[in-house]
Backbone as XML, in Angstrom:
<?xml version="1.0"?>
<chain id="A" units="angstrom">
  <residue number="1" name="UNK">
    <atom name="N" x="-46.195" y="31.127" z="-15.930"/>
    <atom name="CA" x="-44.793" y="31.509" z="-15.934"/>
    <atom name="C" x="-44.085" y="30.752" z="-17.050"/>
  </residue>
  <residue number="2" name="UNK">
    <atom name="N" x="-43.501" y="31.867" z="-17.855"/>
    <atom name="CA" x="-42.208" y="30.964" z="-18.949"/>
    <atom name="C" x="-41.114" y="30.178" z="-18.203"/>
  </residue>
  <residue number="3" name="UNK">
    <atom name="N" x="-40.695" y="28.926" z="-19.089"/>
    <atom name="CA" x="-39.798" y="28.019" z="-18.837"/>
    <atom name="C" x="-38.704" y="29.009" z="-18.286"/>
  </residue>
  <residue number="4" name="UNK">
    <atom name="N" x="-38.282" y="29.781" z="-18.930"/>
    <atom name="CA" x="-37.163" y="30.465" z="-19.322"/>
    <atom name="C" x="-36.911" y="31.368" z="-17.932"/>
  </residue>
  <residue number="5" name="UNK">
    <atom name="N" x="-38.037" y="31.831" z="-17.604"/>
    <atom name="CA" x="-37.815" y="32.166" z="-15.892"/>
    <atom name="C" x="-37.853" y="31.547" z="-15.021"/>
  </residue>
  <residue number="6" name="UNK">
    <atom name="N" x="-38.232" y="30.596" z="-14.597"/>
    <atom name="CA" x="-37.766" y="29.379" z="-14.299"/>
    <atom name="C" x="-36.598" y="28.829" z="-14.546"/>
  </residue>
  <residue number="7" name="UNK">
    <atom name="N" x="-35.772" y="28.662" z="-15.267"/>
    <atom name="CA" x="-34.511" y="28.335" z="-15.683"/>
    <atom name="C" x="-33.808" y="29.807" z="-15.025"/>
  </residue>
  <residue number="8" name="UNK">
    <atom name="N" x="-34.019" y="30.996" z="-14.971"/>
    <atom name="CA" x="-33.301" y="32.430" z="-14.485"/>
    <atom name="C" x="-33.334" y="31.914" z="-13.182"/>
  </residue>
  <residue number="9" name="UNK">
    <atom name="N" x="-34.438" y="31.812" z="-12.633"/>
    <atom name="CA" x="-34.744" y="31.592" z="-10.656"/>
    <atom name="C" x="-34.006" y="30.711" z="-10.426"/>
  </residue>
  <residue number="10" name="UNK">
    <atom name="N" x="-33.714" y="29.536" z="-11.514"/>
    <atom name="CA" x="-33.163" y="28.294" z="-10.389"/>
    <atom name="C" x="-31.628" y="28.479" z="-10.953"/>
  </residue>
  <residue number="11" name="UNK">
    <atom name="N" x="-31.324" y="29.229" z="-11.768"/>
    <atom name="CA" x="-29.547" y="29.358" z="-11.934"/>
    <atom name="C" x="-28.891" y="29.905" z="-10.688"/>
  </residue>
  <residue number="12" name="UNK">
    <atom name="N" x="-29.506" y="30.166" z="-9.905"/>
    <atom name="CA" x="-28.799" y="30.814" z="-8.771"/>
    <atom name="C" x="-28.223" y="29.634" z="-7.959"/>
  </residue>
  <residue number="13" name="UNK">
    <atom name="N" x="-27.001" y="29.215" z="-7.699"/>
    <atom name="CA" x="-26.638" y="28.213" z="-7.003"/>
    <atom name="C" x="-27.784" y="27.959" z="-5.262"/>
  </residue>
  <residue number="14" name="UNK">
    <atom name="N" x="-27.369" y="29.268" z="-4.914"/>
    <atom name="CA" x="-27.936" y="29.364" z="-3.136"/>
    <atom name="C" x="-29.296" y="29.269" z="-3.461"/>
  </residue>
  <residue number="15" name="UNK">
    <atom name="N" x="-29.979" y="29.734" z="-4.402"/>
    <atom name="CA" x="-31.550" y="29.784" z="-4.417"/>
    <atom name="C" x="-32.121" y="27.995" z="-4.844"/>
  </residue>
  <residue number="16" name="UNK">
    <atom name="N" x="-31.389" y="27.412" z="-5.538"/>
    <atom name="CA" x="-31.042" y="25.735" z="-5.504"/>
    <atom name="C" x="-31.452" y="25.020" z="-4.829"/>
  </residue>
  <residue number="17" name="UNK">
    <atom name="N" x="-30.122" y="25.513" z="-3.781"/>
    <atom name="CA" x="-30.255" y="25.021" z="-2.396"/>
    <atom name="C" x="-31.622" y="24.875" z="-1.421"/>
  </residue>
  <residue number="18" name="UNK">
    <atom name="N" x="-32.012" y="26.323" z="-1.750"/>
    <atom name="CA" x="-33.100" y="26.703" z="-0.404"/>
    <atom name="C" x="-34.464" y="25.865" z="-1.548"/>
  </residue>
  <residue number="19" name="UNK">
    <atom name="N" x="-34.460" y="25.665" z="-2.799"/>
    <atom name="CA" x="-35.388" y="25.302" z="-3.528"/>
    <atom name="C" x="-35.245" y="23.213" z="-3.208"/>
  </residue>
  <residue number="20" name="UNK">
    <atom name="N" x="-34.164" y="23.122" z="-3.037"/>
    <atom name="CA" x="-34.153" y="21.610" z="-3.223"/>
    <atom name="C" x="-34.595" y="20.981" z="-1.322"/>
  </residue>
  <residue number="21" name="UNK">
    <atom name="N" x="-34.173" y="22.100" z="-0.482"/>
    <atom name="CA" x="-34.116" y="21.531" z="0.955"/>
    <atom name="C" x="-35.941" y="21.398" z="0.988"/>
  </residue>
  <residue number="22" name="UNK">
    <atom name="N" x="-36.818" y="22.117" z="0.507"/>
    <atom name="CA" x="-38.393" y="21.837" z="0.556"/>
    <atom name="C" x="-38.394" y="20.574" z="-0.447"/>
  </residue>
  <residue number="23" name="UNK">
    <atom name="N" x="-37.661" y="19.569" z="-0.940"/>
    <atom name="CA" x="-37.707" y="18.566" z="-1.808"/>
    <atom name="C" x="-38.958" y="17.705" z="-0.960"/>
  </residue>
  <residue number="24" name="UNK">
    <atom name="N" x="-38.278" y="17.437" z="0.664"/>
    <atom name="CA" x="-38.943" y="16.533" z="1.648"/>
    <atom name="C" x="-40.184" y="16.941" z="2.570"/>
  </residue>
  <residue number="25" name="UNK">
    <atom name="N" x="-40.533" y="18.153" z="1.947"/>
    <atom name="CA" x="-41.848" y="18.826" z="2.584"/>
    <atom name="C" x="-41.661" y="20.147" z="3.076"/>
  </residue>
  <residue number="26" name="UNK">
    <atom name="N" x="-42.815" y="20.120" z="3.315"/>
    <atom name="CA" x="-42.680" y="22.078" z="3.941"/>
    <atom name="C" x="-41.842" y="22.245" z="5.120"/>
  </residue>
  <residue number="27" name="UNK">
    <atom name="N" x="-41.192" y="23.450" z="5.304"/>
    <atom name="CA" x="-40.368" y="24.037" z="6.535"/>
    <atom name="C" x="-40.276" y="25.392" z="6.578"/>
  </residue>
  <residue number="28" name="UNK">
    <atom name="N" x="-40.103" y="25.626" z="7.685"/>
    <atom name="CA" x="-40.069" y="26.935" z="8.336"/>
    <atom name="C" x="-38.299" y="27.464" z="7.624"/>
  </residue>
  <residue number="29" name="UNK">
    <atom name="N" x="-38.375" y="28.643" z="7.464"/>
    <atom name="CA" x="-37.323" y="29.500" z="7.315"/>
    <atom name="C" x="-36.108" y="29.292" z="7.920"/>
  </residue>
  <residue number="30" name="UNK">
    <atom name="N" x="-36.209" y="29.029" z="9.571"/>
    <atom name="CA" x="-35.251" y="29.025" z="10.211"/>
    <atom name="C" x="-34.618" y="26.945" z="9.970"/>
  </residue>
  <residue number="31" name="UNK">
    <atom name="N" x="-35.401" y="26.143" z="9.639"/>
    <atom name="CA" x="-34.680" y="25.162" z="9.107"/>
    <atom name="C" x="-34.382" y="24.833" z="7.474"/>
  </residue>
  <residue number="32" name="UNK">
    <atom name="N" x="-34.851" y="25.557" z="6.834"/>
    <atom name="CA" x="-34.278" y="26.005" z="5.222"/>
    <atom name="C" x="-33.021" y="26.750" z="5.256"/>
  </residue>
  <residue number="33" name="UNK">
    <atom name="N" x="-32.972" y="27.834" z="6.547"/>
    <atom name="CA" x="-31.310" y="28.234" z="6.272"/>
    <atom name="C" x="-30.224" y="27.638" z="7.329"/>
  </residue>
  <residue number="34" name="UNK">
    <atom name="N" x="-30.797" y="26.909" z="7.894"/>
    <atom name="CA" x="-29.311" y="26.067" z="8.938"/>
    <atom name="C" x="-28.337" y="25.135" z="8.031"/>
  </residue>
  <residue number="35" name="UNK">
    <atom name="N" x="-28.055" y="25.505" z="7.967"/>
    <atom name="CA" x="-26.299" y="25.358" z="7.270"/>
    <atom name="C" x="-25.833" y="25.207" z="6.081"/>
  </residue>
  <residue number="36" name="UNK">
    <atom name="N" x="-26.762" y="26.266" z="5.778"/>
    <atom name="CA" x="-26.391" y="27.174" z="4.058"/>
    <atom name="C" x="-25.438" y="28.444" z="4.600"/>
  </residue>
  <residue number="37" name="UNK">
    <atom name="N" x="-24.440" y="28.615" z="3.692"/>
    <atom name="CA" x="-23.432" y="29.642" z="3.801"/>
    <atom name="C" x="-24.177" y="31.275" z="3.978"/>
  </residue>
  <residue number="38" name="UNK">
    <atom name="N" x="-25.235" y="31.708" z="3.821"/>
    <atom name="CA" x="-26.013" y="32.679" z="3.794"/>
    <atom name="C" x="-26.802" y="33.473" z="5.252"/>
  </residue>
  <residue number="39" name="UNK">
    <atom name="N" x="-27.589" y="34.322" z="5.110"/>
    <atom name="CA" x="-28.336" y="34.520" z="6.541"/>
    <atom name="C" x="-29.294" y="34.350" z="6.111"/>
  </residue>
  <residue number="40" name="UNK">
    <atom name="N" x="-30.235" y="34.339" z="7.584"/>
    <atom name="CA" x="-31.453" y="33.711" z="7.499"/>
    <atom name="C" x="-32.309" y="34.723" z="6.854"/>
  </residue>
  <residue number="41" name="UNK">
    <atom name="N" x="-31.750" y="36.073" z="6.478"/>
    <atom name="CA" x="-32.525" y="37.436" z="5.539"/>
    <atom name="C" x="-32.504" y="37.073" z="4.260"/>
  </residue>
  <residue number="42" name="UNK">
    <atom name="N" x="-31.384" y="36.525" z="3.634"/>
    <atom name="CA" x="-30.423" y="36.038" z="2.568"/>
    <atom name="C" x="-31.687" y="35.121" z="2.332"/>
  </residue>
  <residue number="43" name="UNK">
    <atom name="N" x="-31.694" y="33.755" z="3.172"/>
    <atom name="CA" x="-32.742" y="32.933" z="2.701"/>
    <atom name="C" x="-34.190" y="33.354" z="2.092"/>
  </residue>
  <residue number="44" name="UNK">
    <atom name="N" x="-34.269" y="34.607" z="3.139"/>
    <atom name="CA" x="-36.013" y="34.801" z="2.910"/>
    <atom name="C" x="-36.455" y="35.456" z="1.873"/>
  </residue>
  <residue number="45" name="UNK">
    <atom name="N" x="-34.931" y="36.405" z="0.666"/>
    <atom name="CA" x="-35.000" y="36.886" z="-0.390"/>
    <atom name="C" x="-35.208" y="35.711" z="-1.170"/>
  </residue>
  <residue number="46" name="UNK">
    <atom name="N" x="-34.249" y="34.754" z="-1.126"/>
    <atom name="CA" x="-34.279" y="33.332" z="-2.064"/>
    <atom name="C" x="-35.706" y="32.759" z="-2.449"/>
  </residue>
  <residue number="47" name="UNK">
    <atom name="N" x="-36.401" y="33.100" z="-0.447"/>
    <atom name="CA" x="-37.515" y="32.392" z="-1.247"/>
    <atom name="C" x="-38.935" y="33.167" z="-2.050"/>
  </residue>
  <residue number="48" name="UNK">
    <atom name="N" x="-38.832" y="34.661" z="-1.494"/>
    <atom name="CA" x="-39.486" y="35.639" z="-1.919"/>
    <atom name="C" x="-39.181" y="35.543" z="-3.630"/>
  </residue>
  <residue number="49" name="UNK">
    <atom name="N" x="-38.135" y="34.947" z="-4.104"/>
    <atom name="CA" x="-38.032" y="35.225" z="-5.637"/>
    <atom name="C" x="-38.878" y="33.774" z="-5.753"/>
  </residue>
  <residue number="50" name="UNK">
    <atom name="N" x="-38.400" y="32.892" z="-5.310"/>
    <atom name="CA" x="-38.886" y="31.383" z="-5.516"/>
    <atom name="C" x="-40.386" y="32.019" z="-5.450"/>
  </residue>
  <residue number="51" name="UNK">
    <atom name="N" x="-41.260" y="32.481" z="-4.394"/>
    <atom name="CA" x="-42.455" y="32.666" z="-4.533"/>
    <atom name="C" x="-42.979" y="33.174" z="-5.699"/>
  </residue>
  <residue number="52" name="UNK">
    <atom name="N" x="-42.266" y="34.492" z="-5.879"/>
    <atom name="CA" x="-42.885" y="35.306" z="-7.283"/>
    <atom name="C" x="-42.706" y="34.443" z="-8.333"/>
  </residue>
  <residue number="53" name="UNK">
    <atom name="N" x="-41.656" y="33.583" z="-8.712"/>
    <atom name="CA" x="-42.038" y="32.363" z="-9.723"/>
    <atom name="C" x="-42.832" y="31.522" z="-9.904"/>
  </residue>
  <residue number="54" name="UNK">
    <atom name="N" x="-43.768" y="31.138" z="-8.335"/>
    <atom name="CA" x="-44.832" y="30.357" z="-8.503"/>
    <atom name="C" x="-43.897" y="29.152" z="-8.430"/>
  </residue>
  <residue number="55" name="UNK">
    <atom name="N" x="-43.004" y="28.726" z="-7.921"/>
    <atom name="CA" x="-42.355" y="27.453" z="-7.643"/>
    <atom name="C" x="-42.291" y="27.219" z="-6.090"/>
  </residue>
  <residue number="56" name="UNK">
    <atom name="N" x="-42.743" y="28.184" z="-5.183"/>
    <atom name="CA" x="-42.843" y="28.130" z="-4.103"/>
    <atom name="C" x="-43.817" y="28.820" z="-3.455"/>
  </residue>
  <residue number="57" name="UNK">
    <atom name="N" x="-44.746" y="28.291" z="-2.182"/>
    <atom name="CA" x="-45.694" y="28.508" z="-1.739"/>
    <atom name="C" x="-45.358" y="28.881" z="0.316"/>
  </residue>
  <residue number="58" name="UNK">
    <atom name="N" x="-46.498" y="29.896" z="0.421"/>
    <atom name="CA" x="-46.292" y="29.860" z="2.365"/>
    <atom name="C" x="-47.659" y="29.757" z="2.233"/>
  </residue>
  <residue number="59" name="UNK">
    <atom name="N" x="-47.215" y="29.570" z="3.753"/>
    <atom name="CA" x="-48.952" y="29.308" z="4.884"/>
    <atom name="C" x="-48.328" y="29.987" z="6.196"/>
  </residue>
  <residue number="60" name="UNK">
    <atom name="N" x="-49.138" y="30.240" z="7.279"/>
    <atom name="CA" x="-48.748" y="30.391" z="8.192"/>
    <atom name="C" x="-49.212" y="29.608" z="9.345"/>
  </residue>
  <residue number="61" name="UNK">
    <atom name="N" x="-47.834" y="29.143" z="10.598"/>
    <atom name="CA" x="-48.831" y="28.800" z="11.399"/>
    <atom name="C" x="-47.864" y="29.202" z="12.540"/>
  </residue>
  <residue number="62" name="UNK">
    <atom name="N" x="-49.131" y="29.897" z="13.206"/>
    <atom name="CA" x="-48.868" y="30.601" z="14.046"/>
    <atom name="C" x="-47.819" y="31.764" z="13.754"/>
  </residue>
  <residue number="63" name="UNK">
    <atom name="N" x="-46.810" y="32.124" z="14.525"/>
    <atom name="CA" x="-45.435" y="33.078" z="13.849"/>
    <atom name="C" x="-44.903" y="32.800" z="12.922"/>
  </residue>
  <residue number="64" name="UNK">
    <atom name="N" x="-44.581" y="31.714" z="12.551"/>
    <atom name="CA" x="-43.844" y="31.174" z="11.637"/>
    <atom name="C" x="-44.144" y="30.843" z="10.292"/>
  </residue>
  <residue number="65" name="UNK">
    <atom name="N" x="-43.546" y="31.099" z="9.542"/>
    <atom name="CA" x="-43.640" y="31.487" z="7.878"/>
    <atom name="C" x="-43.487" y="29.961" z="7.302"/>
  </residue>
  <residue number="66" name="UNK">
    <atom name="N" x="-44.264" y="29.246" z="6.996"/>
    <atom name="CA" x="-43.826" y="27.735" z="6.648"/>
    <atom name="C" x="-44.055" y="27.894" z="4.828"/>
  </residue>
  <residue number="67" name="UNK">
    <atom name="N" x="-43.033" y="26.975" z="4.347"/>
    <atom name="CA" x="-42.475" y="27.196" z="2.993"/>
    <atom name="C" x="-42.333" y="25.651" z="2.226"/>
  </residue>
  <residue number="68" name="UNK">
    <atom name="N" x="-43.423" y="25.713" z="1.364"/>
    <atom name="CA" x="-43.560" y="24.001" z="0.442"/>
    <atom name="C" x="-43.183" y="24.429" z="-0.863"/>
  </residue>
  <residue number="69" name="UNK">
    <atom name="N" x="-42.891" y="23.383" z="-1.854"/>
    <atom name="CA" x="-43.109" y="23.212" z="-3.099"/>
    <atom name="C" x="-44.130" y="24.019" z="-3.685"/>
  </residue>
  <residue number="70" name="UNK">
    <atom name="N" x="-44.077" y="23.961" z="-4.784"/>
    <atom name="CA" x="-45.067" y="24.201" z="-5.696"/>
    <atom name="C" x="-45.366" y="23.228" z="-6.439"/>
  </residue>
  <residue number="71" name="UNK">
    <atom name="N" x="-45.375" y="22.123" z="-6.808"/>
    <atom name="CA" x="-44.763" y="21.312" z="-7.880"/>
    <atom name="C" x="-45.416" y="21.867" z="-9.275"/>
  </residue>
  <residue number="72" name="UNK">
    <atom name="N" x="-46.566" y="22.227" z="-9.255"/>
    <atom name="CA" x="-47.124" y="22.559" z="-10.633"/>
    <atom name="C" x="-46.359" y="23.995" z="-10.778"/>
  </residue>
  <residue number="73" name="UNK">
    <atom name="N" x="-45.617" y="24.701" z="-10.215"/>
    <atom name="CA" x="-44.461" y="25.474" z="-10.861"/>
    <atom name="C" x="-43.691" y="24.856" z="-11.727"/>
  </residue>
  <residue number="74" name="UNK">
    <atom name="N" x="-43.275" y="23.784" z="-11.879"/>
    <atom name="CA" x="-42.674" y="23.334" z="-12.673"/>
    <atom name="C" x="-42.612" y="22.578" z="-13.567"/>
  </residue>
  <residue number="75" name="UNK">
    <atom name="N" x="-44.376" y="22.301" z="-13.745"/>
    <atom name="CA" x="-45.285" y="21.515" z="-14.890"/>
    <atom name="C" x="-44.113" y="22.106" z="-16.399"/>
  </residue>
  <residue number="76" name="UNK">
    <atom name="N" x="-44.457" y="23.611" z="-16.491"/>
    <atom name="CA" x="-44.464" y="24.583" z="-17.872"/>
    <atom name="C" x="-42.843" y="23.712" z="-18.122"/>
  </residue>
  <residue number="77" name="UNK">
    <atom name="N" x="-41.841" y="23.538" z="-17.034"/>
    <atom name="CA" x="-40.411" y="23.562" z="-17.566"/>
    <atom name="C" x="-40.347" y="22.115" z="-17.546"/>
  </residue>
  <residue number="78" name="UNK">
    <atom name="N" x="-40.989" y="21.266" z="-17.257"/>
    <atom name="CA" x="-41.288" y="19.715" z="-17.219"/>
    <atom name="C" x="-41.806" y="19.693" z="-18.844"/>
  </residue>
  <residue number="79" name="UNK">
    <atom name="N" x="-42.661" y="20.282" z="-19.254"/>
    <atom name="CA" x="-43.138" y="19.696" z="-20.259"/>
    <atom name="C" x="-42.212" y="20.346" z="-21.785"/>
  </residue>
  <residue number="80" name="UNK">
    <atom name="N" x="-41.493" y="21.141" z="-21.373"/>
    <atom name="CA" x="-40.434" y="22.046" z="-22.489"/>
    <atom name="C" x="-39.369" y="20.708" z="-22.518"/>
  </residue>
  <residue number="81" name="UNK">
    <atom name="N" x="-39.001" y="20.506" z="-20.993"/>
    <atom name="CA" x="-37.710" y="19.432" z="-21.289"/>
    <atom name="C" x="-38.348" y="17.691" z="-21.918"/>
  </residue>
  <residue number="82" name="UNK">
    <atom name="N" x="-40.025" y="17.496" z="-21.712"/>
    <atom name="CA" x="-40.172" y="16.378" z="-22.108"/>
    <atom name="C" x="-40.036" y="16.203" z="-23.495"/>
  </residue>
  <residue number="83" name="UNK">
    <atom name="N" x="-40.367" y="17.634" z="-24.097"/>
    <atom name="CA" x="-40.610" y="17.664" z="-25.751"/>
    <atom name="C" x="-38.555" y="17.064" z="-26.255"/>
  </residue>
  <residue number="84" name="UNK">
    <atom name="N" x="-37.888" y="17.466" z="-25.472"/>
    <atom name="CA" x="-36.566" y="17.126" z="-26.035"/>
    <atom name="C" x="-36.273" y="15.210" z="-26.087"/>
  </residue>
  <residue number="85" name="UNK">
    <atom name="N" x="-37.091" y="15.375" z="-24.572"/>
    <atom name="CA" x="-36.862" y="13.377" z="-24.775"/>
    <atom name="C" x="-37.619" y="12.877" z="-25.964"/>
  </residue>
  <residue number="86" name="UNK">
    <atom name="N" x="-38.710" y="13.540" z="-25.923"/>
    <atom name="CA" x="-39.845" y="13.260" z="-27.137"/>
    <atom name="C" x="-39.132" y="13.149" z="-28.651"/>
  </residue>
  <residue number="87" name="UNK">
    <atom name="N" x="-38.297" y="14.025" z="-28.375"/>
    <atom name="CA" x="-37.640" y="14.556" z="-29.758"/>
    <atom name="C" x="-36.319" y="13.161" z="-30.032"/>
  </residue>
  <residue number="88" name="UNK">
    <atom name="N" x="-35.691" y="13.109" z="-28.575"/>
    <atom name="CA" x="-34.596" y="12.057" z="-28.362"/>
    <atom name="C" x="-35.053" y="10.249" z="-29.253"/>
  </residue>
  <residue number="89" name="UNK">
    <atom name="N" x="-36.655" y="10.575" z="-28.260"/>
    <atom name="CA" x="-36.987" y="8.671" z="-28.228"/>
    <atom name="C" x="-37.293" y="8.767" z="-30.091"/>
  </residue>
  <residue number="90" name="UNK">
    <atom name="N" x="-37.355" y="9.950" z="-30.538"/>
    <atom name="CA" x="-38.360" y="9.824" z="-31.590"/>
    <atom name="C" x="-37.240" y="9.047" z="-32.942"/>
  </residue>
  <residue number="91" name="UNK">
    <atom name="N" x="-35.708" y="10.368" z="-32.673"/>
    <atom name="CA" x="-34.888" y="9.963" z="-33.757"/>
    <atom name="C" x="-34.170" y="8.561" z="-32.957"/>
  </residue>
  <residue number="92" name="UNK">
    <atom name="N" x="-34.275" y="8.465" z="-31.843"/>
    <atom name="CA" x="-33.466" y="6.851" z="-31.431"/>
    <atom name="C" x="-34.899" y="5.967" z="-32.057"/>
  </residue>
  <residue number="93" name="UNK">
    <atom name="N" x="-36.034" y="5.982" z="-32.526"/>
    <atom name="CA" x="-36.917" y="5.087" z="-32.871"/>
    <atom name="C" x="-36.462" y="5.141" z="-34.755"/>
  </residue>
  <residue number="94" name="UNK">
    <atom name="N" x="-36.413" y="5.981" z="-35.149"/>
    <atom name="CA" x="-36.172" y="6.474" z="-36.324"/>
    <atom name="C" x="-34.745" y="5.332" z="-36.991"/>
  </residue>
  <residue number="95" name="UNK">
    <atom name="N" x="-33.606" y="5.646" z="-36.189"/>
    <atom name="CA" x="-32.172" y="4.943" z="-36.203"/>
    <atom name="C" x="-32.518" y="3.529" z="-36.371"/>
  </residue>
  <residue number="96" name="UNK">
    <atom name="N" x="-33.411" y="3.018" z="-35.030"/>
    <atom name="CA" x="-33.119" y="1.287" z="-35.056"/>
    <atom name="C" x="-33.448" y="1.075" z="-36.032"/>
  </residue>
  <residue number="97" name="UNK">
    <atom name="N" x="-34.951" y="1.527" z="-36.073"/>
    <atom name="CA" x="-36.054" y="1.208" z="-37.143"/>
    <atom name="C" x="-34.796" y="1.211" z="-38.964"/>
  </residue>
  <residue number="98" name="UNK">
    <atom name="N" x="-34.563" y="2.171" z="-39.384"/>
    <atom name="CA" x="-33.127" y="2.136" z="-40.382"/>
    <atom name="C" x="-31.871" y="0.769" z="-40.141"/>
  </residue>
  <residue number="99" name="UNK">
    <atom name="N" x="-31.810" y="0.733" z="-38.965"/>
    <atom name="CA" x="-30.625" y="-0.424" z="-38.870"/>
    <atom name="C" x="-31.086" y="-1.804" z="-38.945"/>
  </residue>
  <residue number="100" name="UNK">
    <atom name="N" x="-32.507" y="-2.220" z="-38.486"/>
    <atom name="CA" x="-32.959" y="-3.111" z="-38.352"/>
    <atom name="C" x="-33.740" y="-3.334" z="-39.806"/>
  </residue>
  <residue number="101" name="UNK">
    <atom name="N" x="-33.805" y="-2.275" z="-40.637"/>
    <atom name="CA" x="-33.861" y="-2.446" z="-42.342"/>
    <atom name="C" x="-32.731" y="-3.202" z="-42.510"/>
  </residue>
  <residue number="102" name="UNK">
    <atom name="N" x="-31.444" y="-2.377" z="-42.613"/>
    <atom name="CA" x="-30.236" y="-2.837" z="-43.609"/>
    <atom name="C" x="-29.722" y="-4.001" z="-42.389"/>
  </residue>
  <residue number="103" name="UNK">
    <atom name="N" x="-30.049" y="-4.837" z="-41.195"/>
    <atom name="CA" x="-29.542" y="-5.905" z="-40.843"/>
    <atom name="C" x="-30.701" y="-6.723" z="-42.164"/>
  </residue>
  <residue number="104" name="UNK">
    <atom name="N" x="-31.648" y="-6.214" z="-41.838"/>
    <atom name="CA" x="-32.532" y="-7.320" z="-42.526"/>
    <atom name="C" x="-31.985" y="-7.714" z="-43.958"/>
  </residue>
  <residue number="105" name="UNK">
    <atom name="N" x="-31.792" y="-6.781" z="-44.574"/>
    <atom name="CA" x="-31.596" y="-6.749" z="-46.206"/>
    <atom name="C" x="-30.073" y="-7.209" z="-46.469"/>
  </residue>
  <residue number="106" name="UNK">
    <atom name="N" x="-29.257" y="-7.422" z="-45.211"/>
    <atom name="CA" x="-27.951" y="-8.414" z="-45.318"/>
    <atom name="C" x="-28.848" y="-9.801" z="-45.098"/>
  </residue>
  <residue number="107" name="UNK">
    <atom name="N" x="-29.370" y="-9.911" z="-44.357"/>
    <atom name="CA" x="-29.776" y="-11.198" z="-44.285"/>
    <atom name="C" x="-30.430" y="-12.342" z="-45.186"/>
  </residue>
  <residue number="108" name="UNK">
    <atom name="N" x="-31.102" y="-11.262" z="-45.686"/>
    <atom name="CA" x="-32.039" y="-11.718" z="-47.163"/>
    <atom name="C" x="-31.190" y="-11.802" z="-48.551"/>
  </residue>
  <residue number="109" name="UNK">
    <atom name="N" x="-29.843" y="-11.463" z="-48.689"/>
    <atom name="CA" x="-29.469" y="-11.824" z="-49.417"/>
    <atom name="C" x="-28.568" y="-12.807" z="-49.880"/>
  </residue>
</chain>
């Protein structure tokens, strides 16, 4: 899956929600939507998209539809946003490295 759908799935405020409440482990449907503004149908679209992204996973046990993480759903958009820190640490290494020239070359003279 592209970053970029991933970034579409999780712009949804309510889909957020139902994505961040599996933060602390798997749960059933009916405690993913207790006291989100939505219905508990509402939820099960949220997570049916979350699934087709591959950011969210079921099992079943017994009746009940139980709903975890994915975490390697979110390897692809983990490693898009690391390239920016990458990019961050690279020109903040770039800067000192320049400032810690021209402190030097006041010093030396």
């Amino acid at each position: 899956m592209a970053y970029g759908t991933t970034l579409t799935v999780l712009a949804d405020p309510t889909r957020r929600q139902v994505f961040e409440r599996l933060r602390d482990g798997p749960r059933p449907v009916n405690a993913i939507a207790a006291g989100l503004p939505v219905s508990r149908p509402a939820v099960s679209q949220h997570l049916k998209v979350l699934k087709d992204a591959g950011l969210v996973e079921e099992h079943s046990e017994g009746a009940r539809r139980i709903y975890a993480l994915r975490r390697e759903g979110l390897a692809e958009l983990r490693e898009w946003l690391d390239g920016f820190w990458d990019d961050a640490l690279l020109a903040f290494k770039i800067e000192a490295e320049r400032s810690h020239r021209q402190m030097k070359g006041k010093t030396d003279e």
